[in-house]
C-alpha positions in Angstrom: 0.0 21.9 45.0 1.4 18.6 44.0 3.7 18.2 41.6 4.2 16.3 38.7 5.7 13.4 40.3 3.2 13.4 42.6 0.8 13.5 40.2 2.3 10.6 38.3 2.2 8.6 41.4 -1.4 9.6 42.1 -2.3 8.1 38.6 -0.6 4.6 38.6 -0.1 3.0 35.4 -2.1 1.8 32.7 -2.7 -1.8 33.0 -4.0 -3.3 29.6 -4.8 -6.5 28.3 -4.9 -7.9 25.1 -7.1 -8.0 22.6 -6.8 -11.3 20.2 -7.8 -10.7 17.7 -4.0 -10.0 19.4 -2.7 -10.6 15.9 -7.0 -10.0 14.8 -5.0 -10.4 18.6 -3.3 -12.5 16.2 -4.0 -11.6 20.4 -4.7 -13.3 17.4 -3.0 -10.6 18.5 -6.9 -9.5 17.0 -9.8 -7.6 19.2 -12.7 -5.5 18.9 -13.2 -1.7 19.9 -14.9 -3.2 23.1 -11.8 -5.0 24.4 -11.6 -7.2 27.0 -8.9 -5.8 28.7 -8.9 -4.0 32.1 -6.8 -1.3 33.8 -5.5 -0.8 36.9 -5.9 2.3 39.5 -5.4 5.3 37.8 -6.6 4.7 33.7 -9.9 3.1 33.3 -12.2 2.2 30.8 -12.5 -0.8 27.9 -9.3 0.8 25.8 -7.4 -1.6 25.6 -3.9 -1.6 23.7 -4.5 -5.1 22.2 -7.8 -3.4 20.8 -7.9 -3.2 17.1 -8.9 0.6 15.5 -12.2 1.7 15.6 -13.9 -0.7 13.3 -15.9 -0.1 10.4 -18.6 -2.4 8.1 -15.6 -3.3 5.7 -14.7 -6.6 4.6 -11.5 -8.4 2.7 -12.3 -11.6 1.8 -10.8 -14.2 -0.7 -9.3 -17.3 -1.3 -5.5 -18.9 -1.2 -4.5 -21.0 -3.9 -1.9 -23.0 -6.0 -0.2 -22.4 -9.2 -2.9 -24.7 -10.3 -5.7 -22.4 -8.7 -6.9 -25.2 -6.3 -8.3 -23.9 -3.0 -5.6 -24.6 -0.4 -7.1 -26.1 3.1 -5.7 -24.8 6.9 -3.1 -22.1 5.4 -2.7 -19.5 7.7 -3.7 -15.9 6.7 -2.8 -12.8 8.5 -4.1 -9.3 7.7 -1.6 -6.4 8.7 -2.6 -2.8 7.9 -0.3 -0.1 6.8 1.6 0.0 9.6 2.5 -3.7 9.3 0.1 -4.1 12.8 -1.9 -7.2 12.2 -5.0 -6.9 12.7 -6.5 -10.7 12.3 -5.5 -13.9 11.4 -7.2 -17.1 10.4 -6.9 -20.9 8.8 -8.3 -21.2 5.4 -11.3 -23.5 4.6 -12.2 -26.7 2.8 -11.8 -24.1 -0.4 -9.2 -22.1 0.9 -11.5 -19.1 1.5 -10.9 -16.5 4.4 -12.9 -13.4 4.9 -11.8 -10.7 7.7 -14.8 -8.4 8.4 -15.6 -5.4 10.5 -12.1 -3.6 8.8 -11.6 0.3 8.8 -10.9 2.1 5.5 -7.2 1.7 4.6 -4.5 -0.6 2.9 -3.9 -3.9 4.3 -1.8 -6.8 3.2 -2.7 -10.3 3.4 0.0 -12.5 4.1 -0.1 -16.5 3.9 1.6 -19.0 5.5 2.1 -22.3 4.5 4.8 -24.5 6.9 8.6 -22.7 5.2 6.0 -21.4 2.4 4.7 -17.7 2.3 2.6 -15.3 -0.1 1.4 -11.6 0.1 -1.3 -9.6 -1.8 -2.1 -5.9 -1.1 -5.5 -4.9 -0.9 -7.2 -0.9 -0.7 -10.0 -1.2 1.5 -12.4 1.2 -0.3 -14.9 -0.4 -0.9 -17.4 -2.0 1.7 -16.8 -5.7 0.4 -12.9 -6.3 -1.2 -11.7 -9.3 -2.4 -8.3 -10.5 -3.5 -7.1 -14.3 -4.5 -3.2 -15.4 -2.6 -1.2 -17.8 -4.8 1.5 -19.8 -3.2 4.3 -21.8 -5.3 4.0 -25.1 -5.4 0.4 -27.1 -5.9 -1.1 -29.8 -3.8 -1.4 -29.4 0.0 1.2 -27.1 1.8 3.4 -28.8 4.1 3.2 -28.8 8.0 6.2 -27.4 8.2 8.0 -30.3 10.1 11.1 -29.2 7.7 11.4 -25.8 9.7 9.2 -23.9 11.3 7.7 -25.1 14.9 5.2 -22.3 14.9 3.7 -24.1 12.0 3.9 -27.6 13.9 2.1 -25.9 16.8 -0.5 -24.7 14.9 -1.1 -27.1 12.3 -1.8 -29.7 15.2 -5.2 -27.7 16.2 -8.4 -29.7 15.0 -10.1 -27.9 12.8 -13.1 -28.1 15.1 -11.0 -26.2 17.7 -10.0 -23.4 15.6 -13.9 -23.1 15.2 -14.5 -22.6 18.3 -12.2 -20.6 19.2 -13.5 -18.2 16.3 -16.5 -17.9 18.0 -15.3 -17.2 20.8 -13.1 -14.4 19.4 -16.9 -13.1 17.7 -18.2 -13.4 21.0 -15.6 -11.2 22.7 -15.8 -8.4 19.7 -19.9 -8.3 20.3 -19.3 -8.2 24.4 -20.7 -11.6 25.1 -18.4 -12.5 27.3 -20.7 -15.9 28.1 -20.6 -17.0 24.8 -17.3 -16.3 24.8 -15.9 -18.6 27.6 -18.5 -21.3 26.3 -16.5 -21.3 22.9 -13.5 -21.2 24.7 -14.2 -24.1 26.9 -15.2 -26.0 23.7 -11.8 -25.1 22.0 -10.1 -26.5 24.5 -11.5 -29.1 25.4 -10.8 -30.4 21.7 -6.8 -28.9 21.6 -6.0 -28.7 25.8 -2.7 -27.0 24.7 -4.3 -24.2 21.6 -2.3 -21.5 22.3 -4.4 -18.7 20.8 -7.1 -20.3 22.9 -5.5 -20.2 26.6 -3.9 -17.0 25.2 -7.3 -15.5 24.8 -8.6 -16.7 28.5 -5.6 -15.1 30.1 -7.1 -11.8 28.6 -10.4 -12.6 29.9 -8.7 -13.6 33.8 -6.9 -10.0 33.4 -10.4 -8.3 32.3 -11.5 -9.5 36.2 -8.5 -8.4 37.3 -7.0 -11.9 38.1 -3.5 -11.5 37.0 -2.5 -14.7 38.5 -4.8 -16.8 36.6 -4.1 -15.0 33.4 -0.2 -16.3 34.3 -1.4 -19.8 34.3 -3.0 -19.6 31.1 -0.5 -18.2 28.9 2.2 -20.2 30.7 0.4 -22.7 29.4 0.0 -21.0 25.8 4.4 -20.9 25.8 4.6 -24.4 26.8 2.3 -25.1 24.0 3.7 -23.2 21.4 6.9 -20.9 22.3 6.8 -18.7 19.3 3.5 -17.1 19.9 4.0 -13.5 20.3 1.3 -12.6 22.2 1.5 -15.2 24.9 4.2 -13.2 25.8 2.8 -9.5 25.6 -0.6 -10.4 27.6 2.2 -12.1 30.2 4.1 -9.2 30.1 0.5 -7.1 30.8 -0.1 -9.7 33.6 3.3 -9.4 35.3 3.3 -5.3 34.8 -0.6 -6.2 37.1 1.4 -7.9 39.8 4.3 -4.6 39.8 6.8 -7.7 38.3 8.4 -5.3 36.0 11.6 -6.7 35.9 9.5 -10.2 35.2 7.5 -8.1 32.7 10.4 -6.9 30.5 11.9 -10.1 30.0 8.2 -11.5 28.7 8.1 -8.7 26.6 11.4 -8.3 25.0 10.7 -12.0 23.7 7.5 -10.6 22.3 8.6 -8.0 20.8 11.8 -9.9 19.2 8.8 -12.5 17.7 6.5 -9.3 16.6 8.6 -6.0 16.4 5.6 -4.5 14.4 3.4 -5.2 17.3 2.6 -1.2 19.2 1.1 -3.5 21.9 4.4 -4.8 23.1 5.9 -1.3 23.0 3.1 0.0 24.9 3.2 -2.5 27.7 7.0 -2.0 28.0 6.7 1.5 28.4 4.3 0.5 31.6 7.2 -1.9 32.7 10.0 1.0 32.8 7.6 3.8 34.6 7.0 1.0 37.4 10.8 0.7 37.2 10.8 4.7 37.3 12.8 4.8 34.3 11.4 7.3 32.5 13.6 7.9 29.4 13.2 4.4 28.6 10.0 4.4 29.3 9.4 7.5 27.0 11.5 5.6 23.9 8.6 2.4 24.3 6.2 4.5 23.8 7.1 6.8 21.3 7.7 3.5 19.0 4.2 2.7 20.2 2.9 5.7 19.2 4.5 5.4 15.4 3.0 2.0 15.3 -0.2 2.2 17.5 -4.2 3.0 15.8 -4.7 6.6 15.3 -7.2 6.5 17.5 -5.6 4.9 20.7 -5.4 7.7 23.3 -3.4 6.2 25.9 -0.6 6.0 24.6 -0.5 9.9 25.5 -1.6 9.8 28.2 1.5 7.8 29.5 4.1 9.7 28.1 2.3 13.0 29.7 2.9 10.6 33.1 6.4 10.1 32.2 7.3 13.7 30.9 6.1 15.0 34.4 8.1 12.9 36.1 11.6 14.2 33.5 9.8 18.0 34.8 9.2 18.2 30.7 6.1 20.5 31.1 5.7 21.8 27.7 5.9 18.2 26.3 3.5 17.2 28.8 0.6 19.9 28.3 1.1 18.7 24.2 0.4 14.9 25.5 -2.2 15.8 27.9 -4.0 18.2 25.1 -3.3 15.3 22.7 -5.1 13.0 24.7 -8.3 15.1 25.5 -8.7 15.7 22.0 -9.0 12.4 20.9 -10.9 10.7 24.3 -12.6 14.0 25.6 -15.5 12.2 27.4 -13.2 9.2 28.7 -12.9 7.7 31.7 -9.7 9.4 32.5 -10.3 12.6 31.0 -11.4 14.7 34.2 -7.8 13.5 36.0 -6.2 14.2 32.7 -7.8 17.9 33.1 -6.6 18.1 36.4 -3.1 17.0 35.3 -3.0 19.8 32.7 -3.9 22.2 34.8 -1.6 21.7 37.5 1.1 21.7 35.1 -0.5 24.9 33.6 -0.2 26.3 37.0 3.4 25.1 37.4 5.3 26.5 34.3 3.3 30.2 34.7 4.5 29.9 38.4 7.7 29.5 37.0 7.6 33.0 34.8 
């Protein structure tokens, strides 16, 4: 019989990509239940951990104003659910309307961003259409934020065509048109060359066809473009975990996670970056803090730790992950190597009696 390191090593690691949507992805980190991430030997399947929840028909939708109630044009609006997880992001309209769609039941907050400038509204998602109207102080246009913040340069600098396009191609991505989806990219940036969210996006794609290297060259690109992007840095930490860089991988990922603390996906990915490191106490302490920040619904985040636990000769805890990760993804890709996981660890501890 194996044992549990053995059977650790058998498995691999998980190797995710991002989902935009990333912020959705806001990837942005913002993406769909069918994410375009893949995984390497070991996990498979479309879960990926820059996935949003399970989506539902629910919308939030609304407008961001002035003290004067004039519609405010290319303000930024991020959606976070209760967790503080964002789950999509957008740029206002000519009328400063946004509407985020396809939303689970739950409580979100809608945060806006206008260059130094920043408003919040909570919203209960109970209903299947919610609205909900975002004053900022000050009336007239918002600034680009030259005074301060260089995130707000970077992205205020994006044609408004562009950010079009690139919405498209984030729709496309959601539905699993993945022609569509590089089409809209392409268009994106061919109008904004250095759009961040954009090259940030096709690095997901590369590492959906398993081409970590090009997936590099794109969100290199993204940092270049705009160095306070959070999830340039998580999908390149993703890429680097690909290529067994972990000591690459961490570094990428602790400056994501210092940009986005609230994001599970960084946690998640560093968790991968210690096991290749064989550290598994770290390891376990990423994903833990995944776990408290990660979807409900996100199995593999147990299915990790049952690796890790294994590999600390932590059976009991182990059975729990393993049992925790049936339950929720019975019928998944890696649910007949989870059974066998379970129960050779079964076998194990009553050996052990």
């Amino acid at each position: 019989m194996k044992t549990p390191r053995v059977i650790v090593l058998s498995l691999a690691f998980v190797s995710c990509t991002l989902c935009l949507s990333a912020q959705r992805m806001g990837m942005d980190p913002s993406l769909p239940s069918q994410s375009p991430f893949s995984n390497q030997a070991g996990i498979r399947g479309n879960n990926s951990p820059f996935s949003s929840a399970h989506a539902d028909n629910r919308s939030i939708s609304g407008t961001v104003q002035d003290t004067q109630r004039n519609g405010l044009k290319d303000v930024r609006v991020e959606l976070s659910d209760a967790n503080g997880v964002v789950v999509g992001s957008m740029y206002t309209g000519v009328s400063g309307r946004f509407e985020f769609s396809r939303l689970s039941p739950g409580t979100y907050t809608v945060i806006a961003t206008a260059g130094l400038q920043q408003a919040s509204e909570r919203v209960d998602a109970s209903n299947f259409s919610n609205s909900v109207n975002v004053r900022m102080q000050g009336a007239g246009k918002p600034t680009d934020g030259v005074e301060g913040s260089s995130i707000s340069i970077a992205q205020y600098r994006v044609p408004a065509k562009a950010r079009e396009a690139y919405r498209k191609a984030h729709e496309a991505v959601e539905k699993g048109k993945m022609d569509d989806a590089h089409k809209h990219l392409a268009r994106a940036l061919e109008l904004c060359p250095n759009y961040a969210e954009a090259l940030t996006l096709r690095g997901v794609l590369a590492l959906n066809q398993q081409d970590s290297q090009a997936a590099i060259a794109d969100v290199d690109k993204a940092i270049q473009a705009d160095g306070n992007y959070p999830m340039a840095y998580l999908v390149m930490g993703s890429a680097l975990n690909m290529q067994g860089k972990f000591d690459e991988a961490i570094r990428s990922l602790q400056r994501g996670q210092s940009l986005a603390p609230n994001f599970w996906q960084g946690y998640f990915e560093m968790g991968k970056s210690y096991i290749g490191k064989a550290d598994y106490p770290d390891a376990l302490r990423q994903l833990e803090r995944a776990q408290s920040l990660a979807p409900a619904d996100y199995p593999l985040i147990s299915l990790l730790r049952a690796h890790a636990l294994l590999a600390l000769k932590q059976f009991p805890e182990a059975m729990t992950a393993l049992q925790a990760y049936l339950q929720k993804d019975p019928q998944g890709p890696n649910s007949e190597k989870a059974r066998k996981m379970l129960e050779q660890a079964q076998a194990y501890v009553a050996s052990k009696r």
